[in-house]
N, C-alpha and C positions, 0 to 999 in steps of 0.2 A: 504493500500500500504506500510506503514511503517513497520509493522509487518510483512507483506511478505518480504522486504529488509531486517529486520532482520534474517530471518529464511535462506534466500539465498544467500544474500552479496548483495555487491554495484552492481556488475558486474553481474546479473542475469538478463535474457532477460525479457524487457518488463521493467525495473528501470528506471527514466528518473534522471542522474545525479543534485545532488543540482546544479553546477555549468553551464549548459549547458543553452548558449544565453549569458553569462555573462563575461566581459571583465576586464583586469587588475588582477593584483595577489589577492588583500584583497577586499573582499569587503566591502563598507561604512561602516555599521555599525563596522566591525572588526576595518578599521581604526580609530572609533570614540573611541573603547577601547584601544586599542595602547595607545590613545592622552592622555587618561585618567590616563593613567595607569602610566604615562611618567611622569606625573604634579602630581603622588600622590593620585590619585583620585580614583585608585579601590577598590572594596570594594568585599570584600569576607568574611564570617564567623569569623576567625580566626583574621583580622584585619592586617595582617602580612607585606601587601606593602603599608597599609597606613600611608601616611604623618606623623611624629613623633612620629610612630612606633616604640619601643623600642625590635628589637629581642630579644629571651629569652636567650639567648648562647652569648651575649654581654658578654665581658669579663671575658670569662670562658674558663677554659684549660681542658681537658682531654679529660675522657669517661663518657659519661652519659647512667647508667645501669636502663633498664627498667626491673620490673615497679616501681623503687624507683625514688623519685624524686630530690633526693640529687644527684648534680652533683659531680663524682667521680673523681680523678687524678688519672690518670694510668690505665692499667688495668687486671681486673680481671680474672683468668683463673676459669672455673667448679675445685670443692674439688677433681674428680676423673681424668680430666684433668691435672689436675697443681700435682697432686701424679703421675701420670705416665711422665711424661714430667719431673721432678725432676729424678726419676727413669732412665730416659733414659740416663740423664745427667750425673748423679751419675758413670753410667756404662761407660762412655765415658771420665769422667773426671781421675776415676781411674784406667784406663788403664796403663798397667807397660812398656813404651817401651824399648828397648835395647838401654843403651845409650853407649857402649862401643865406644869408638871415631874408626871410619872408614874411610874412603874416603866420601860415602856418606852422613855419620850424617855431615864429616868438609865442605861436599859441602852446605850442609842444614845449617847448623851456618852461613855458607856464605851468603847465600840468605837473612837469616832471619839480619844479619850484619848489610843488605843492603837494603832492602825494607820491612823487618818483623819486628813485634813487638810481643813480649810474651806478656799479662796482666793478671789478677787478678783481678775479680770483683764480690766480694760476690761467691757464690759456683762456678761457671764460671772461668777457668783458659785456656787462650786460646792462641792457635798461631797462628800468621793472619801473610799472605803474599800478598802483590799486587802491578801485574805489567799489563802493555797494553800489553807485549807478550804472547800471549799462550802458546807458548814453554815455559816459564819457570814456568807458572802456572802448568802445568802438569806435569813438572819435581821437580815441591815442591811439589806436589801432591804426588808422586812415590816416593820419598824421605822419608816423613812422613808415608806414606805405610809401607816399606822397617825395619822402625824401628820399628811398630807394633802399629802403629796409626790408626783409622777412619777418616781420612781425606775427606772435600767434597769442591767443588768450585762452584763460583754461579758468573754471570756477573753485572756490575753495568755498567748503561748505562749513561753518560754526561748528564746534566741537565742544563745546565751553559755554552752554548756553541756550536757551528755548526762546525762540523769537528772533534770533541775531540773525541778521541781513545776511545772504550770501554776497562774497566777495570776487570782483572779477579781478583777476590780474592779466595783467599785458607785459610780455616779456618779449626782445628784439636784441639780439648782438652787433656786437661795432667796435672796433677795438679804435677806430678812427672816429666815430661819436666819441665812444669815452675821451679819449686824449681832446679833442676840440673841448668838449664839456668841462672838464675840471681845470683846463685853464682861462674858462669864458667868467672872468670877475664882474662885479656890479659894475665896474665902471667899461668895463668894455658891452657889458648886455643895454647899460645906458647909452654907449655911443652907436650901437648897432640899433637901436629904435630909432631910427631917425624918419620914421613916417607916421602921421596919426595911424594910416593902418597896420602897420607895425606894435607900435603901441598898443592899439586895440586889440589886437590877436594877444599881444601876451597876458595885458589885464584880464584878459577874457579868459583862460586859460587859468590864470594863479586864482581867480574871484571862482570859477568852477571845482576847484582843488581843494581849497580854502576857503571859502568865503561860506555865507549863512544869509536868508533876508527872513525876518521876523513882522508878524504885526501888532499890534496892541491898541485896539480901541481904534482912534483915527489914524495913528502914527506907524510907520513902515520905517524898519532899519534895516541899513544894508550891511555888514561887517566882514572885514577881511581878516582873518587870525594868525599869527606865526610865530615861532620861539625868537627869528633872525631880525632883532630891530634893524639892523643896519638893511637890511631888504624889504623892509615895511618903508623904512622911510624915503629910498628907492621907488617903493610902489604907491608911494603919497606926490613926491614930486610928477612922476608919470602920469596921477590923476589930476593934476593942475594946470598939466600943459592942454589938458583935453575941459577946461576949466569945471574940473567936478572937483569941491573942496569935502577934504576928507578931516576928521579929526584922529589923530594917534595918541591912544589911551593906553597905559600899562604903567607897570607891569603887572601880570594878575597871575595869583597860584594856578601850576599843569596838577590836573588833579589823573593825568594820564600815566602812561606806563614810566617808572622811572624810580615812583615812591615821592621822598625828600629830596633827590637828586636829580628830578626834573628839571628842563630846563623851565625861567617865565617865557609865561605868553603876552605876548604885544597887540594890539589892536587897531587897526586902522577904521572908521566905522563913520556915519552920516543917517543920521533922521527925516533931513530934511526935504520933503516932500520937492521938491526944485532938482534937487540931485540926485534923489533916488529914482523917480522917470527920467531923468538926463542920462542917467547910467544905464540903465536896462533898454533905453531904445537906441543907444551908441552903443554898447558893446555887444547887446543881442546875445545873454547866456542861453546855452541850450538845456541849463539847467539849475536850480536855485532861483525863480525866477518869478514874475506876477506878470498880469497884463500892460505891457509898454502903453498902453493909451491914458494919460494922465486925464482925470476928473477932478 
């Protein structure tokens, strides 16, 4: 009978179910291995759950590559693997983008100002952007495109959390961005805006990154926030050439990642109904934004 239930399943006519007449989920003996099991008491080949059982992976970090038995840190790619993946890199890292300063490279400076970081790490030279809106992932995306990048995004989902926003990131290599990027100082990214729409792309960009518009009753605030006063007060002169008067307020406790050892935050910011539709129908956010038609 058993070899015929093998050959046709549990479910073939004429099987009489192990459990049929028989009540409650476990039966005895299963609860007797439970009880055992609980207290220590199994015993299988290998020794693995019993009592003073030392696992083998007890404080050990990595990767363990079979069939060697030395446990590894890190780990390894195949010779032909880790040569084409190097290869792949290589092509991506030395890519030449246009870095002429545009509307959208100063709106990309902007983003990157404001929620990007370039870095450097062994052959790897990257540009990483990340926000909750997808709008503006996409448009660092088209951005990086635009100047002749391979850019791609990938979602990162909260771990830490019930309700937390997913995160898009946008990551692009350039080992020729990075190098232009970390020696582009405020005063060369001042002397490179030298067109309103220049300017416009990049406020446009750092206010997207950074920036917040609040209401309260009749009054609408627009605010721009960042640790770097020396670049707030940068992104105050740049709002004055475009005659939008900003006030800079700080320094205020980061009650963000850091602890006591945050840096302050600085505030660039305007109430005033005159400036707050002067700015949202000149710069045109695609996001943080109200209706441009002033009432």
């Amino acid at each position: 009978m058993e070899s015929y239930r093998d050959e046709l399943g549990r479910f073939a006519k004429g099987i009489t179910p192990w459990n049929k007449g028989k009540t409650g989920v476990y039966s005895e003996e299963v609860l007797k291995r439970m009880s055992r099991t609980k207290k220590g008491k199994r015993i299988n080949p290998k020794g693995e759950f019993k009592k003073g059982h030392t696992p083998w992976n007890k404080n050990k970090k990595g990767l363990h590559l079979y069939p060697e038995t030395e446990f590894k840190i890190g780990h390894k790619w195949a010779k032909k693997i880790n040569k084409k993946r190097l290869k792949n890199l290589r092509k991506k890292v030395m890519l030449k983008p246009n870095l002429k300063m545009t509307k959208n490279l100063a709106y990309l400076v902007g983003l990157l100002k404001g929620d990007g970081c370039v870095t450097h790490n062994g052959a790897s030279f990257r540009i990483c952007f990340d926000n909750t809106n997808q709008t503006l992932a996409n448009n660092c995306l088209n951005s990086l495109k635009e100047i002749g990048l391979h850019p791609f995004v990938y979602d990162i989902i909260p771990y830490n959390g019930i309700g937390k926003k997913k995160i898009y990131k946008v990551v692009a290599n350039s080992k020729k961005f990075y190098e232009w990027y970390k020696k582009l100082t405020l005063q060369d990214l001042k002397k490179s805006l030298n067109t309103k729409e220049k300017t416009i792309g990049f406020l446009k960009g750092f206010y997207e990154a950074e920036g917040s518009i609040s209401t309260s009753r009749n009054t609408v605030t627009i605010s721009i926030s960042n640790t770097d006063l020396k670049l707030l007060k940068v992104v105050k002169i740049l709002l004055e050439q475009l005659d939008l008067y900003f006030r800079l307020n700080g320094p205020y406790k980061n009650n963000g990642l850091g602890g006591y050892k945050a840096k302050l935050i600085y505030r660039v910011l305007t109430s005033s109904r005159e400036n707050v539709f002067s700015f949202i129908n000149l710069v045109k956010p695609s996001a943080k934004t109200i209706n441009p038609i002033q009432t």
